[in-house]
C-alpha positions in Angstrom: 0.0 0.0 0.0 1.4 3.3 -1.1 1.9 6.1 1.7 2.1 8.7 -0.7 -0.1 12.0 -0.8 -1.5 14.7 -2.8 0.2 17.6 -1.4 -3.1 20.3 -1.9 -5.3 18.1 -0.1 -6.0 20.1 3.3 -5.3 18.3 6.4 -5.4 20.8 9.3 -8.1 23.4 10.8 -5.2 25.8 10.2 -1.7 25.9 9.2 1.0 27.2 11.9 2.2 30.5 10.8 3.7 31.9 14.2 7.2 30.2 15.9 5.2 29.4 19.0 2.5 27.8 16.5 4.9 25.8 14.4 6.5 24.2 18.0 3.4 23.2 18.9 2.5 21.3 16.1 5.6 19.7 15.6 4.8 18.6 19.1 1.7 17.1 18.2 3.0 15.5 15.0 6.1 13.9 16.9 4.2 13.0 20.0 1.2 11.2 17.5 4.5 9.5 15.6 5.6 7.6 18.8 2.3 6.6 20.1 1.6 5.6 16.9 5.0 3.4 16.8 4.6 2.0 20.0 0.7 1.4 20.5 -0.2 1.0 16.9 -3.6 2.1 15.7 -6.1 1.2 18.5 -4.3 2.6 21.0 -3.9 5.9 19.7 -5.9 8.5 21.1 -6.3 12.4 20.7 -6.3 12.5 24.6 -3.0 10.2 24.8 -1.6 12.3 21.5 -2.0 15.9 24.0 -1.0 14.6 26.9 2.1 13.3 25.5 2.8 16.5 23.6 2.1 18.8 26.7 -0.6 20.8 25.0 -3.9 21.4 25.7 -6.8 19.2 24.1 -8.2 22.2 22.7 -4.8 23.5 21.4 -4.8 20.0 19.7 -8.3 20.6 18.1 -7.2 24.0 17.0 -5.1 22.4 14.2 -6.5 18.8 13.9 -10.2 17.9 13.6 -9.6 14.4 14.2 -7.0 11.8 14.8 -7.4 10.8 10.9 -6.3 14.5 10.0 -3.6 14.0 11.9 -2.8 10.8 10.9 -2.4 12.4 7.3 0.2 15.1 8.8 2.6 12.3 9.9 2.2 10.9 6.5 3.0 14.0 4.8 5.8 14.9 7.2 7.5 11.6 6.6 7.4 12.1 2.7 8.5 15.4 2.6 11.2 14.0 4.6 11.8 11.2 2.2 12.1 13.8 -1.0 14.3 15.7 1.2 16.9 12.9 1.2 16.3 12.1 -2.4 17.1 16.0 -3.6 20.3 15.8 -0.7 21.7 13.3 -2.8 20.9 14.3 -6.1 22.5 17.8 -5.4 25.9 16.4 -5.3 28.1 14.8 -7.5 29.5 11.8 -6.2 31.1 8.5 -7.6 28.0 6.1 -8.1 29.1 3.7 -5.5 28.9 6.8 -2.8 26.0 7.7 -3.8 24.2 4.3 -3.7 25.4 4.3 0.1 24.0 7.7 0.9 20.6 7.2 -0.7 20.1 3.9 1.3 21.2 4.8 4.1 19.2 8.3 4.4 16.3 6.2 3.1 16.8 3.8 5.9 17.1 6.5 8.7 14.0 8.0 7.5 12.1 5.4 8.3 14.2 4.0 11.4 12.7 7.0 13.8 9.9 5.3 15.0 10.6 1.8 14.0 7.2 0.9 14.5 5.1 3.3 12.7 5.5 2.2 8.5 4.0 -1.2 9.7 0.7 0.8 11.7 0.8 3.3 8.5 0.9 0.5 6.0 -1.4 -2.4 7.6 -3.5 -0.4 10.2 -4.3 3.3 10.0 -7.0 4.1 7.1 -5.5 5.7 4.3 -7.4 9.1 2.7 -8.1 8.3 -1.0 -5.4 11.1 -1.6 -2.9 8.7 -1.0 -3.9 6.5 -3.2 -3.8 8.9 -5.7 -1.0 7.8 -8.4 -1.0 11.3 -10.4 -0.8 13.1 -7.4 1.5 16.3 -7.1 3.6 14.4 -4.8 3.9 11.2 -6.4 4.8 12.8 -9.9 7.7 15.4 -7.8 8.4 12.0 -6.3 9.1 9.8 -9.0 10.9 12.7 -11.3 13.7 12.5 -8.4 13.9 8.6 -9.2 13.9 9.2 -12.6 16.7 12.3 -12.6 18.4 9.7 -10.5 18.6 7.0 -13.6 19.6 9.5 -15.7 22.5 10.4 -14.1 24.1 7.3 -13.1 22.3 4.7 -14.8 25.2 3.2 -17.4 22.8 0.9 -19.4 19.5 2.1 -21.6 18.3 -1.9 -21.8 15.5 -0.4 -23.7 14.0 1.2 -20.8 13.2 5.1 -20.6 14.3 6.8 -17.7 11.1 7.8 -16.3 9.9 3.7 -16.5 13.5 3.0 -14.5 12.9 5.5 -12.3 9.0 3.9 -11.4 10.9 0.6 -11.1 13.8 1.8 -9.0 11.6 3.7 -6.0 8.6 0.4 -6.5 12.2 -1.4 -5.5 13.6 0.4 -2.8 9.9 1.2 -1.6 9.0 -2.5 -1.1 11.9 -3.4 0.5 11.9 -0.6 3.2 8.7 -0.9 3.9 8.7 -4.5 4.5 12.0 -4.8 6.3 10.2 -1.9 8.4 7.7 -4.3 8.9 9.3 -7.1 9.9 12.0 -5.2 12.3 14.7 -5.7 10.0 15.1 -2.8 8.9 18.2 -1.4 10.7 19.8 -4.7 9.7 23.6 -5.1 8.4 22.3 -7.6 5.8 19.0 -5.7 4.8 21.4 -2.5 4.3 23.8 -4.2 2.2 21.4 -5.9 0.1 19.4 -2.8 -1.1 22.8 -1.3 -1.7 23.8 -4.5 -4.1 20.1 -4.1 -5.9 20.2 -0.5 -7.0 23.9 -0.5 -7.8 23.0 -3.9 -10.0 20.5 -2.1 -11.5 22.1 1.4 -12.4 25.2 -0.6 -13.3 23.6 -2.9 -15.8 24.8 -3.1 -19.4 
């Protein structure tokens, strides 16, 4: 199940505009992660979520209508995080070998803050149709990285266009984080290494 979202979809009562404001949702967001991680879905609670953050229940219903809408702000917090790594990486010029090893392993970190949370997004929380979406803003921002990704280091054409590589190369690295995250193998020496030997296998192939 894909955990991406279409970016103009409105989550919150308001957005944060003030510092003070911006603190406190981050507070919300990051105390709503953990719970999230380590209750899963049925044992997340607005109540739990305010009390953990240190704010007010009101202050929490000032920004979120619902645990769903805030639900959705984890999501997009994590994959703004996740394009954040991508255009990092892409910004440099590094040999290809380097740069496998710092897309993987910011990849991996990304989703190794809560270790618990991909498998409650994935398999428990409901998902808003916008995430479902495969031509949303996001997704297409999302997959152009991928494919500027092919096009720079990808050696081989195999027939392929670069945008078509790029789908396959996130499905790849997508399926295997999210299930390793799954599992609780994420943080792995072997899981690592392996999704380093897949994408350099398949930007180095003839």
């Amino acid at each position: 199940m894909s955990t991406r979202i279409e970016k103009s979809k409105p989550m919150m009562r308001k957005r944060p505009t003030q510092a003070r404001s911006k603190v406190t949702v981050d507070a919300i967001i990051e105390a709503a992660a953990r719970i999230l991680s380590d209750h899963g879905w049925t044992g997340f609670t607005t109540n739990k979520v305010a009390e953990a953050a240190g704010v007010s229940i009101g202050s929490y219903y000032q920004y979120f209508p619902d645990k769903h809408a805030l639900v959705d702000a984890i999501r997009e917090r994590h994959l703004e995080d996740c394009r954040t790594v991508l255009k990092r990486v892409l910004e440099r010029t590094l040999p290809l070998q380097e740069f496998i090893e710092e897309l993987v392993d910011g990849i991996i970190a990304i989703h190794s803050i809560h270790p618990g949370l991909h498998r409650v997004l994935l398999d428990e929380a409901p998902v808003a149709e916008a995430f479902r979406n495969p031509n949303s803003v996001f997704e297409i921002e999302y997959l152009d990285c991928y494919r500027a990704i092919v096009a720079k280091y990808r050696s081989g054409k195999n027939g392929i266009d670069n945008q078509t590589a790029g789908i396959v190369l996130s499905d790849a690295i997508d399926g295997i984080v999210h299930n390793a995250a799954r599992r609780g193998t994420l943080q792995t020496f072997d899981v690592r290494n392996g999704l380093v030997r897949i994408v350099q296998s398949y930007l180095s192939a003839a």
